[in-house]
C-alpha positions as CSV (number, residue, x, y, z in Angstrom):
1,X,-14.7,-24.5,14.3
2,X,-15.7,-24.5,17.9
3,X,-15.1,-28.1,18.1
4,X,-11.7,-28.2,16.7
5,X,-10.6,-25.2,18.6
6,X,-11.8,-26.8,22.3
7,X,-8.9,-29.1,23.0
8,X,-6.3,-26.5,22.2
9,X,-7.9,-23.9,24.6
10,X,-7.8,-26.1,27.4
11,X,-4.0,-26.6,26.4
12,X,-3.7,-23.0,25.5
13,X,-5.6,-21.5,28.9
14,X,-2.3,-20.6,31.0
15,X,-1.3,-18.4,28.4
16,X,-4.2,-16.1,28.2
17,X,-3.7,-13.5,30.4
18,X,-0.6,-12.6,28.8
19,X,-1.2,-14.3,25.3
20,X,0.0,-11.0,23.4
21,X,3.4,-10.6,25.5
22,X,4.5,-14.3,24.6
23,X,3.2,-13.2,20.5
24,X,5.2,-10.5,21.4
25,X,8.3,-12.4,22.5
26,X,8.4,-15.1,19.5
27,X,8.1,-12.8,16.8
28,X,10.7,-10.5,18.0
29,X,13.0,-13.3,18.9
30,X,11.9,-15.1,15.0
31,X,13.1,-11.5,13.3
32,X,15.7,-10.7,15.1
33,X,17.0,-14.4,14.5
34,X,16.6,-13.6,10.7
35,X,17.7,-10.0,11.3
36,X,19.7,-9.8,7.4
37,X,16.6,-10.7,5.7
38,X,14.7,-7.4,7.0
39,X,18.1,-5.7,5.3
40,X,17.7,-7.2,2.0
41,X,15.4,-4.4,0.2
42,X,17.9,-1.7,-1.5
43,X,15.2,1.1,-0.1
44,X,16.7,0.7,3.4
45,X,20.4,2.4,2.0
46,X,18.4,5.5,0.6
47,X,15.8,5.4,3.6
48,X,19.0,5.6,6.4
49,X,20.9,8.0,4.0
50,X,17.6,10.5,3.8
51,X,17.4,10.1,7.3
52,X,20.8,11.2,8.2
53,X,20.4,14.2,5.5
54,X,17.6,14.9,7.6
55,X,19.3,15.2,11.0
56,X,22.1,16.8,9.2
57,X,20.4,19.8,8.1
58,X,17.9,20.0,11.1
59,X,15.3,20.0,7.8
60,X,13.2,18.1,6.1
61,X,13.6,17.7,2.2
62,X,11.7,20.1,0.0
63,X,13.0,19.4,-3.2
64,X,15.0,16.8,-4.7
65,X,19.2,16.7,-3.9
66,X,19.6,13.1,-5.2
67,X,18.9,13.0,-8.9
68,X,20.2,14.6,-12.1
69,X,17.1,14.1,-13.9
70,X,14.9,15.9,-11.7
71,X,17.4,17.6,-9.0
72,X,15.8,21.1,-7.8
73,X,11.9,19.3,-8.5
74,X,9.6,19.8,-5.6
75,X,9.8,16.5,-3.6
76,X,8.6,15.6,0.1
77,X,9.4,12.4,2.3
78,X,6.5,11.5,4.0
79,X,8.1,9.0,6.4
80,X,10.6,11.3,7.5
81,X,10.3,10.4,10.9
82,X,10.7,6.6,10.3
83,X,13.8,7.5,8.4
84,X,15.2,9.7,11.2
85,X,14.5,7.0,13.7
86,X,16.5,4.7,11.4
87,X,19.5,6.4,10.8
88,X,19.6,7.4,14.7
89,X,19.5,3.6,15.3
90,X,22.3,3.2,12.4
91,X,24.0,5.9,14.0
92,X,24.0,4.5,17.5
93,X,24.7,0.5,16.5
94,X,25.5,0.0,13.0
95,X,23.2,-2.2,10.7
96,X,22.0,-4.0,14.3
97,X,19.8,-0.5,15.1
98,X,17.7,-0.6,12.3
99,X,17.0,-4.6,12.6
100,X,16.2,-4.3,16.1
101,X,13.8,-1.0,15.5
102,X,12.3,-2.8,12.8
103,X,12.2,-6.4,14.8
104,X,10.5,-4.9,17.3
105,X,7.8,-2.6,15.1
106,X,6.8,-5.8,14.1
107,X,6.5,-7.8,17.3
108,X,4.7,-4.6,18.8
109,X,2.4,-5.2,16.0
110,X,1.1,-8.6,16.4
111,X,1.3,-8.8,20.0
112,X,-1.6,-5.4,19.5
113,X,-3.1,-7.6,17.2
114,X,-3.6,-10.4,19.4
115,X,-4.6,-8.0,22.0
116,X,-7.3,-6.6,20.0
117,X,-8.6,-9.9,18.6
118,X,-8.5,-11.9,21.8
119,X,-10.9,-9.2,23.4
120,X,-13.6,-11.5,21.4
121,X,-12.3,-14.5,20.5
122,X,-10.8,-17.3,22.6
123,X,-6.8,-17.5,22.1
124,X,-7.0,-20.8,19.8
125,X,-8.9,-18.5,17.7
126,X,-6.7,-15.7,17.7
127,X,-3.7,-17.7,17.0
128,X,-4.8,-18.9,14.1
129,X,-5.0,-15.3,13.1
130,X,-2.1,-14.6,14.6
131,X,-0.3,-17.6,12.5
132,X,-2.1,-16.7,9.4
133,X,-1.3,-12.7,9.2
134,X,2.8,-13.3,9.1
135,X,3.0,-15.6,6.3
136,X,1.0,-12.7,4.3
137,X,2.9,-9.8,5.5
138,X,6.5,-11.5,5.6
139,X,7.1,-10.7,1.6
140,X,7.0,-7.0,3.0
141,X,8.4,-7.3,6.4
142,X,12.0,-4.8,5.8
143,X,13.6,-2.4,7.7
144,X,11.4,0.3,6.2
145,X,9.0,3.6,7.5
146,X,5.9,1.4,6.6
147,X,7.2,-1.6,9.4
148,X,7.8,1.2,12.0
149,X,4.2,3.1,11.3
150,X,2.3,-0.6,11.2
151,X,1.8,-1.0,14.8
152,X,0.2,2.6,15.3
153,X,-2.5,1.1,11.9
154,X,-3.5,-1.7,13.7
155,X,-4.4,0.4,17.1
156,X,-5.9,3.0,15.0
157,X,-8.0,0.5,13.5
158,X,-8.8,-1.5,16.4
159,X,-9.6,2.1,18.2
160,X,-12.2,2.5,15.2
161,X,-13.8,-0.6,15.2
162,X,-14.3,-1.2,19.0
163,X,-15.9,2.2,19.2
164,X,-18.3,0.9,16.2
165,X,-19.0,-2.2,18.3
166,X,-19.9,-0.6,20.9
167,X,-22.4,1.8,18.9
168,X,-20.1,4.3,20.5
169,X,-17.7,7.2,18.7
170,X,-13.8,6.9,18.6
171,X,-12.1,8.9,21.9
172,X,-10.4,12.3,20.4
173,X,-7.4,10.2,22.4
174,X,-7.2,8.3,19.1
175,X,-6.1,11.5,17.0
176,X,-2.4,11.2,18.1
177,X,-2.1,7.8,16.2
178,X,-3.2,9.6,13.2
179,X,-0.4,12.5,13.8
180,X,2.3,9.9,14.3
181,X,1.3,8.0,11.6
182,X,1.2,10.9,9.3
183,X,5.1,11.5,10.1
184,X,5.8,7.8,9.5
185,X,4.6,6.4,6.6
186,X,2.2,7.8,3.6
187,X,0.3,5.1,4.6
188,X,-1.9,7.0,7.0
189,X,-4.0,7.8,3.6
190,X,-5.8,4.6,4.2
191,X,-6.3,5.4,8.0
192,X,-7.8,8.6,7.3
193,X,-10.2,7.0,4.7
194,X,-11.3,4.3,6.7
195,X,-13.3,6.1,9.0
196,X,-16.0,6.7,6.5
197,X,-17.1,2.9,6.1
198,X,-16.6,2.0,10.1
199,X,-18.9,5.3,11.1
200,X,-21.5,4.3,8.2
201,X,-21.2,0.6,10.4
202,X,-21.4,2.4,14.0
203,X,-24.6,4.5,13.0
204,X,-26.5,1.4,10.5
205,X,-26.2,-0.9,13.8
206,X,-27.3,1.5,16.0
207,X,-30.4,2.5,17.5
208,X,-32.8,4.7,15.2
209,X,-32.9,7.3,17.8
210,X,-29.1,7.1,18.6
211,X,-28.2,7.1,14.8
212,X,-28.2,10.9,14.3
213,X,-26.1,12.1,17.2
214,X,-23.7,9.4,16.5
215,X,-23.5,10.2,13.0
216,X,-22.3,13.9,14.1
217,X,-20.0,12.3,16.4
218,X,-18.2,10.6,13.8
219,X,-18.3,13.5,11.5
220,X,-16.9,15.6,14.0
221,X,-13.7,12.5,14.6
222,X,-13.3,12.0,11.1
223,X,-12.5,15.9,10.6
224,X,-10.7,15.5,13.8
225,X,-8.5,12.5,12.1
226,X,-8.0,15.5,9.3
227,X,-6.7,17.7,10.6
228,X,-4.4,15.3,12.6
229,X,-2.8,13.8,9.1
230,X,-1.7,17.4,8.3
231,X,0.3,17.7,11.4
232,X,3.6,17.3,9.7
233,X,6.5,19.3,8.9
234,X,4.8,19.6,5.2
235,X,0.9,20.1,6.4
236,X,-1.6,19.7,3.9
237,X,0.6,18.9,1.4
238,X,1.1,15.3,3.0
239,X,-2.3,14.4,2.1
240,X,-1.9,15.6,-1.5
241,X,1.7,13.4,-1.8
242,X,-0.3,10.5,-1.9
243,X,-2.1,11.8,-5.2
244,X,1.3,11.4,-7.0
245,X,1.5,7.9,-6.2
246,X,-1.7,7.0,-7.2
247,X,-1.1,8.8,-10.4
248,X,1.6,6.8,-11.3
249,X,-1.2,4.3,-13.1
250,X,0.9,2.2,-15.8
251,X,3.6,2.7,-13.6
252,X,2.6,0.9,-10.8
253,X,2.3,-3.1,-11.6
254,X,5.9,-2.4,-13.5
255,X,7.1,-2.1,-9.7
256,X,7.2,-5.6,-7.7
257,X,5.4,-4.7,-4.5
258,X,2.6,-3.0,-6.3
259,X,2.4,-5.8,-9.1
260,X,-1.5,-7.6,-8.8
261,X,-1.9,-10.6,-6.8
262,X,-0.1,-13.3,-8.8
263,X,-2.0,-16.7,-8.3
264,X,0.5,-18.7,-11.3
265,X,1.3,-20.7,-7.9
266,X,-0.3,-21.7,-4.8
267,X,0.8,-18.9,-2.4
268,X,-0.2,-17.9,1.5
269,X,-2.9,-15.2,0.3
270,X,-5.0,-18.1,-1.7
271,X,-4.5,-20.0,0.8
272,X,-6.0,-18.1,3.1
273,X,-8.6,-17.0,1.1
274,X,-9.9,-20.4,-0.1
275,X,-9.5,-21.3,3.9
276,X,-11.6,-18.4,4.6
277,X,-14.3,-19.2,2.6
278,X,-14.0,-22.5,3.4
279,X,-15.0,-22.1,6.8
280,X,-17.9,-19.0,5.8
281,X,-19.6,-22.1,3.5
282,X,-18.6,-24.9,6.5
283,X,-20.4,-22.5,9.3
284,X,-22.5,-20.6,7.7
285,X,-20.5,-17.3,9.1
286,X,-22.7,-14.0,7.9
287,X,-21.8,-10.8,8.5
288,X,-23.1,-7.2,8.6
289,X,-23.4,-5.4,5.4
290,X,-20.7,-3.6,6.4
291,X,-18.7,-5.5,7.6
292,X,-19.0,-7.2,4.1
293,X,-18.6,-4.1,2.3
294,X,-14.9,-3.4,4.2
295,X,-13.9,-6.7,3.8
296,X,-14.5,-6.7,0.2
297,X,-12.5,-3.6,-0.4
298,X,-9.9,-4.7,1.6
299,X,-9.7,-7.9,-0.5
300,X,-9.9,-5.8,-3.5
301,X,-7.0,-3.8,-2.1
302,X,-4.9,-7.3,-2.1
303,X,-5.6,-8.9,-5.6
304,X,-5.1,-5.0,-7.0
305,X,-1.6,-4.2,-5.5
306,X,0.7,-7.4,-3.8
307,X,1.9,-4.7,-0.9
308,X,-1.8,-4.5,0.2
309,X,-1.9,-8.1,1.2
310,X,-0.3,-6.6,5.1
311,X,-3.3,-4.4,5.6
312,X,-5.6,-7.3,4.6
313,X,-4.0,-9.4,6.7
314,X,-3.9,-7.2,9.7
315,X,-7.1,-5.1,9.6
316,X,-9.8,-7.8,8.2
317,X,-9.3,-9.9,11.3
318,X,-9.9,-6.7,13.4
319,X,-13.4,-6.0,11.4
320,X,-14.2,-9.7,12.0
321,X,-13.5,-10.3,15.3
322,X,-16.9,-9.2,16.8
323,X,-19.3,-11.0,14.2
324,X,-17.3,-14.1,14.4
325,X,-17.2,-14.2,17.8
326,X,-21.3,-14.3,18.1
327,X,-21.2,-17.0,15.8
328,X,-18.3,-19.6,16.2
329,X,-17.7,-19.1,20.5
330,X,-15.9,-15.7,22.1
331,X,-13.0,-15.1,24.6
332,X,-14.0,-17.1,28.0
333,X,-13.9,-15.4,31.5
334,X,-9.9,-15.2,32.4
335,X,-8.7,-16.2,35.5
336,X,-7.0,-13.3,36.6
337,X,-6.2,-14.2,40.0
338,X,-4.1,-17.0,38.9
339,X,-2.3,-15.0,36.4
340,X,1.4,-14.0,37.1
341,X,1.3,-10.5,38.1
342,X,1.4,-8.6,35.1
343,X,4.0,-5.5,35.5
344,X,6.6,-8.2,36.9
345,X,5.7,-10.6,33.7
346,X,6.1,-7.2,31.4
347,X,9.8,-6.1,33.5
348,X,11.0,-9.4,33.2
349,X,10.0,-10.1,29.9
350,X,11.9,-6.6,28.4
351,X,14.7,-7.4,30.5
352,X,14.9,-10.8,28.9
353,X,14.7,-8.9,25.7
354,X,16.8,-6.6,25.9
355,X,19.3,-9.1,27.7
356,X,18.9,-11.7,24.2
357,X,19.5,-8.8,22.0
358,X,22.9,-7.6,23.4
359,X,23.9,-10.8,23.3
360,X,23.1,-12.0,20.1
361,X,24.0,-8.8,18.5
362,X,28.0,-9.7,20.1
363,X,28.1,-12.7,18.1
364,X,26.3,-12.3,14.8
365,X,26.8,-9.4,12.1
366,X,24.0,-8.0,10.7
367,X,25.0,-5.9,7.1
368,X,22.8,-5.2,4.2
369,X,22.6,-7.8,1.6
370,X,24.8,-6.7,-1.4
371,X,25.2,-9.8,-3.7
372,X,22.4,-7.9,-6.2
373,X,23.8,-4.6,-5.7
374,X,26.6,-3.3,-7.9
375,X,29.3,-2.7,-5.1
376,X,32.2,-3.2,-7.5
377,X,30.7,-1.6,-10.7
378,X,30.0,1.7,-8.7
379,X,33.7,1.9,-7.3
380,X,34.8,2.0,-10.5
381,X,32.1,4.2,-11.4
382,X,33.1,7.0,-8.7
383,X,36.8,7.0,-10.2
384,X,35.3,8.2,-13.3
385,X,33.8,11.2,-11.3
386,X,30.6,11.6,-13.8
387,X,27.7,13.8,-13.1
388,X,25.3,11.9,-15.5
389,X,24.7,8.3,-15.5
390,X,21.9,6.2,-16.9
391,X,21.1,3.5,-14.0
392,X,18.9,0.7,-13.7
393,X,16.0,1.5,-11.5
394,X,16.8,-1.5,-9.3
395,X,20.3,0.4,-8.2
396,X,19.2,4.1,-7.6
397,X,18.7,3.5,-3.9
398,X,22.7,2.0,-3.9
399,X,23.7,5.6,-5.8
400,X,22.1,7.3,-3.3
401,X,23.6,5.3,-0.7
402,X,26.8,5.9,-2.0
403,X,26.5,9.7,-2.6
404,X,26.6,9.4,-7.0
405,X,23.6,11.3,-8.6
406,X,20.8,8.7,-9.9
407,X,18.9,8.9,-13.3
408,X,16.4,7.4,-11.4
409,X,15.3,5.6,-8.1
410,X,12.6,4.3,-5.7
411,X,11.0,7.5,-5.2
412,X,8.8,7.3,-8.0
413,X,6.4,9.3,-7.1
414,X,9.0,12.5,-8.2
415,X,9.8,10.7,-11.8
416,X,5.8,10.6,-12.6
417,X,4.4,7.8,-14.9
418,X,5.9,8.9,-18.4
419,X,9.2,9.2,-16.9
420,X,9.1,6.0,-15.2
421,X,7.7,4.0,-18.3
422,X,9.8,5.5,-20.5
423,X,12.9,4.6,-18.8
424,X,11.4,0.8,-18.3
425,X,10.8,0.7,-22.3
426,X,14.8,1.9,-22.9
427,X,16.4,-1.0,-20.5
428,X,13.8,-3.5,-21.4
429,X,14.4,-2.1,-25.1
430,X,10.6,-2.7,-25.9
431,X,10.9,0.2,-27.4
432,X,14.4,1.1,-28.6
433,X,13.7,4.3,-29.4
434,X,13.4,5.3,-26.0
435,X,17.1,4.2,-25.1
436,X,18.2,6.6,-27.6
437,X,16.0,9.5,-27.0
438,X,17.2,9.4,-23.1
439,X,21.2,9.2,-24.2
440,X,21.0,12.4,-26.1
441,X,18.2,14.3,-24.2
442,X,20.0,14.0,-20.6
443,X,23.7,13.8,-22.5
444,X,23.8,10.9,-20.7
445,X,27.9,10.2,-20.1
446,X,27.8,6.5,-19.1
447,X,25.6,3.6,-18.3
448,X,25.1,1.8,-15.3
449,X,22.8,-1.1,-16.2
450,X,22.2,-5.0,-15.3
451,X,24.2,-7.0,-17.1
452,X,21.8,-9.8,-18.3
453,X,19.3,-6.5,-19.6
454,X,18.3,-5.9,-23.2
455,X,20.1,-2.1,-23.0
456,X,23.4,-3.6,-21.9
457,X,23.5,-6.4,-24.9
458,X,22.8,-3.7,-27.1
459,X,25.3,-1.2,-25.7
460,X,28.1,-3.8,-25.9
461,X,27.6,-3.4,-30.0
462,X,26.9,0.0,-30.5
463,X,29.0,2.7,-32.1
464,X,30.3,5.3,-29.8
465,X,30.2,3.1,-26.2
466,X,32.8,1.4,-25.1
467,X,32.4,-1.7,-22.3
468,X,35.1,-0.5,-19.6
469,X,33.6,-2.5,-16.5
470,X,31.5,-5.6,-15.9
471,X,30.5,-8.2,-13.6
472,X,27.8,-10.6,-12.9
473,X,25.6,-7.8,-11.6
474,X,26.3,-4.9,-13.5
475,X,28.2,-3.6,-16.5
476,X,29.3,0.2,-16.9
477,X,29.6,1.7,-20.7
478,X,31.6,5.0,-21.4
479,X,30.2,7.2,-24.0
480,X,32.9,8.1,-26.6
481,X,33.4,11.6,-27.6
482,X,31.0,13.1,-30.5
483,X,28.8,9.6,-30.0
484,X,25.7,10.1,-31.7
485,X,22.4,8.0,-32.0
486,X,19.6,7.5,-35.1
487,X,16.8,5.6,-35.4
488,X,19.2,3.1,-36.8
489,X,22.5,2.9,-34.8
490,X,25.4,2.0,-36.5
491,X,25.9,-1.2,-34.7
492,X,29.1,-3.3,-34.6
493,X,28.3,-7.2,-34.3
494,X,32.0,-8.3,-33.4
495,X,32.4,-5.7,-30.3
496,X,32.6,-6.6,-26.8
């Protein structure tokens, strides 16, 4: 590793000082130049609509206001500060204010992680980190809470770990990060639970004699970090939220971002994994048992759920740096003195940024990407002016965008496994039964469905709906009056 890396640092050396403020620079500049991709995820409409409900009412939600199915149910936004900032920045600028928040969430996140890594490693080194960790976050890089609260993870963690290097406890000047994060994203879960391993690191690699006051040190940060996660609108109950998620169980790998690593075809986490132990067997890398004990359940995180791949990428680095370091070559002495002065570099470079933006923004359109969302279906929906409509899951954060009550959405933490499944069964019509059921349990008025789906086909023969609107993307069905369903619907072979 040392020996390829050697050329590129010499090539690499007048960017050291400020390495992270050019990784900075390119990665806002790369998303803001793809700004409509981090607007393709229907969660952003329902995100910036809760977030204007939000400053509306001066409140944060308590129960649920956007269903039918469970409207009145205890519910509570965890990232209701990421969604407040977002609809501010839609307020103020139109679809540009949440690209640019969430373009440069993400360049303040590498350009941190950079930071962090370079402390030990040499740049080349770091880049190839710094390469590696986009291509595994970019499926989940969208204008939502968990890009805005990423940047506060990665100090948190690198807060954490440099104090373990250092056989040191975190400052209590770390416990804001937790608080902030708390109010961003659920997310901060995993930030609270962390500490655990890292201390158990600190105190192993520590000095016998040192090991029990540091031990009570980390005790004493870790109920610090605590009590900092319940420093939300909603207190204690924050922590609890994130019980109902992982409750969900057959629920979750029914939903695309939490689906198990999929390796059908060669994709950038196998890459990077078979890289990674290609170099551990090439050089012989070992690590400290905990170290090895992180990384592993940070892997296991990954292959479990697809959305974990981002804190893979962006914390395992972090808990290498220091090992790898003593083994393959560190960061080398920089030449300060040389160095363009720093707070001029910084001015000129958020000038330059800000300058770019503006004048990118007056020439390209950024909007929401609406060719899988059913813009049409739902106007003709709304002149109907029903209260209860059956939707596909993948459209409830388009209802609630446009104000019509959802069967059900993203938040699926409020709908609970059986619920979820259920619903997944009917549209899917692995089990039938369960279409039928749902109809006449929620007097269901019309559908709202996909129009390639199992549910639609069978609608479009069954006695007592009638087809009155369809497209490529969705098709509505009216429920005729007195329409009633058995185990064995009367079903109509010639209907449209």
């Amino acid at each position: 590793m040392t020996i390829s890396v050697s050329h590129a640092d010499e090539g690499a050396r007048g960017l050291r000082g400020p390495l992270p403020l050019w990784v900075l620079l390119f990665i806002y500049v790369l998303f803001l130049a793809a700004g409509n991709r981090l607007l393709i995820d229907p969660d952003t409409l329902w995100q910036v609509t809760i977030g204007q409900w939000i400053i509306d009412h001066r409140a944060v939600p308590q129960v649920d206001v956007y269903s039918f199915t469970m409207r009145g149910e205890p519910w509570i936004s965890t990232q209701w500060l990421a969604q407040v900032i977002y609809a501010k920045a839609f307020a103020l600028a139109g679809w540009t204010g949440p690209v640019v928040v969430a373009a440069f969430a993400i360049a303040v996140t590498f350009a941190l992680f950079a930071r962090s890594l370079s402390r030990d490693l040499s740049d080349s080194t770091t880049l190839v980190f710094v390469a590696a960790a986009p291509a595994l976050t970019a499926p989940h890089l969208f204008a939502r809470p968990h890009v805005l609260a990423m940047p506060v993870m990665v100090a948190w963690i690198a807060g954490l770990v440099a104090a373990a290097d250092r056989h040191e406890a975190p400052s209590f000047w770390l416990l804001p990060l937790m608080a902030l994060w708390a109010n961003l994203h659920g997310g901060f879960v995993f930030g609270v639970m962390i500490v655990a391993p890292i201390a158990l690191d600190a105190v192993v690699s520590a000095a016998k004699a040192e090991r029990k006051s540091l031990l009570l040190r980390w005790a004493m940060f870790g109920l610090g970090a605590l009590v900092a996660a319940c420093c939300t609108p909603y207190g204690w109950d924050s922590l609890l939220a994130s019980q109902k998620i992982l409750a969900l169980g057959g629920a979750l790998p029914l939903i695309m971002e939490w689906k198990p690593a999929d390796f059908g075809h060669l994709g950038p986490l196998e890459i990077c994994l078979l890289l990674g132990i290609g170099l551990a067997l090439y050089r012989g890398v070992t690590l400290p048992l905990m170290r090895i004990v992180i990384l592993l359940g940070l892997l296991h995180m990954a292959l479990a759920q697809g959305r974990a791949a981002e804190i893979l990428a962006l914390v395992a680095p972090l808990i290498l740096a220091a090992p790898l370091a003593r083994q393959i070559g560190g960061a080398e002495a920089r030449d300060t003195a040389a160095a363009f002065p720093r707070g001029t570099l910084i001015a000129g470079l958020a000038v330059a940024m800000a300058a770019g933006t503006f004048a990118y923004a007056a020439v390209h359109r950024f909007e929401p990407n609406m060719r899988g969302a059913p813009v049409a279906a739902v106007t003709e929906l709304k002149k109907l002016n029903l209260a209860r409509v059956l939707n596909d899951y993948d459209f409830g954060g388009y209802l609630i965008y446009r104000d019509v009550p959802t069967f059900i959405d993203g938040r699926t933490e409020l709908y609970g496994e059986k619920f979820f499944v259920d619903h997944n069964a009917a549209s899917g019509l692995m089990e039938p039964d369960n279409l039928f059921r749902l109809l006449d349990q929620y007097e269901i008025q019309a559908t709202l469905m996909r129009t390639q789906s199992a549910a639609t086909k069978l609608l479009d023969h069954m006695d007592g709906w009638q087809k009155i609107y369809s497209d490529d993307i969705a098709t509505i069905h009216l429920r005729k009056a007195g329409a009633t369903h058995t185990r064995e619907p009367a079903i109509d072979p010639h209907a449209n």
